[in-house]
C-alpha positions as semicolon CSV with decimal commas, in nm:
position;residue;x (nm);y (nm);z (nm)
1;X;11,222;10,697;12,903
2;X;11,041;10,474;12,668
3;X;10,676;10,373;12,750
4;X;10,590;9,990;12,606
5;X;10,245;9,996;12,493
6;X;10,073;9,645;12,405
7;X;9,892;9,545;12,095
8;X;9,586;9,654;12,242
9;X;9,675;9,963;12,308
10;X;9,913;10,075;11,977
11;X;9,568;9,933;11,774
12;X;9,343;10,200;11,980
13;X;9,581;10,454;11,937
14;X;9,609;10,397;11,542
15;X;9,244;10,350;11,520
16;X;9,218;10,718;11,695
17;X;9,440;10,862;11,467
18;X;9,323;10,707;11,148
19;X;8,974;10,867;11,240
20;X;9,077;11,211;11,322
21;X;9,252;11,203;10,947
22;X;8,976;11,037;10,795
23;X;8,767;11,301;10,988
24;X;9,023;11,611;10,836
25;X;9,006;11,448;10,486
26;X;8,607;11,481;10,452
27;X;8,645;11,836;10,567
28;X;8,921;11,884;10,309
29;X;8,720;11,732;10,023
30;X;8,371;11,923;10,151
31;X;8,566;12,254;10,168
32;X;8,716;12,212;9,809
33;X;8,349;12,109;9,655
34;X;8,215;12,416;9,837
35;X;8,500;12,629;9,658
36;X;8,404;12,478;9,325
37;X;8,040;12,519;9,353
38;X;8,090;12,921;9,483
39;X;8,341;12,988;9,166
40;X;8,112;12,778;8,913
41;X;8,404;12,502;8,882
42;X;8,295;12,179;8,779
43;X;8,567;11,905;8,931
44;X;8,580;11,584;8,750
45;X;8,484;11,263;8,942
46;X;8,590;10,956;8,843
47;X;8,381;10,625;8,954
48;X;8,639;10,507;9,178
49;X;8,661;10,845;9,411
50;X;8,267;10,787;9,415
51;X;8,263;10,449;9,572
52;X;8,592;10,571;9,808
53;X;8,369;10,837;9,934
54;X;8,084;10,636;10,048
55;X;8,306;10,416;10,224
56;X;8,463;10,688;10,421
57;X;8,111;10,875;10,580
58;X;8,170;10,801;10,896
């Protein structure tokens, strides 16, 4: 059976979800920089990843 959910509701359940990725994605990226920096690897970083990672810390 099919459950109706509201506005309300679907918005709170997308905002949930879009934090837990947002949440996996910084662990992602801090894992990978930790690799780098362990095997002596500089990764390039463009300007624009720069300003999209201040905007996601949460």
């Amino acid at each position: 059976m099919l459950k109706y959910k509201n506005i309300k509701e679907q918005l709170e359940e997308e905002r949930r979800k879009n934090a837990a990725l947002q949440a996996k994605l910084i662990r992602k990226t801090s894992d990978i920089d930790y690799i780098a920096m362990m095997c002596d690897v500089e990764l390039e970083v463009s300007d624009e990843e720069t300003d999209n990672a201040e905007d996601m810390e949460v």
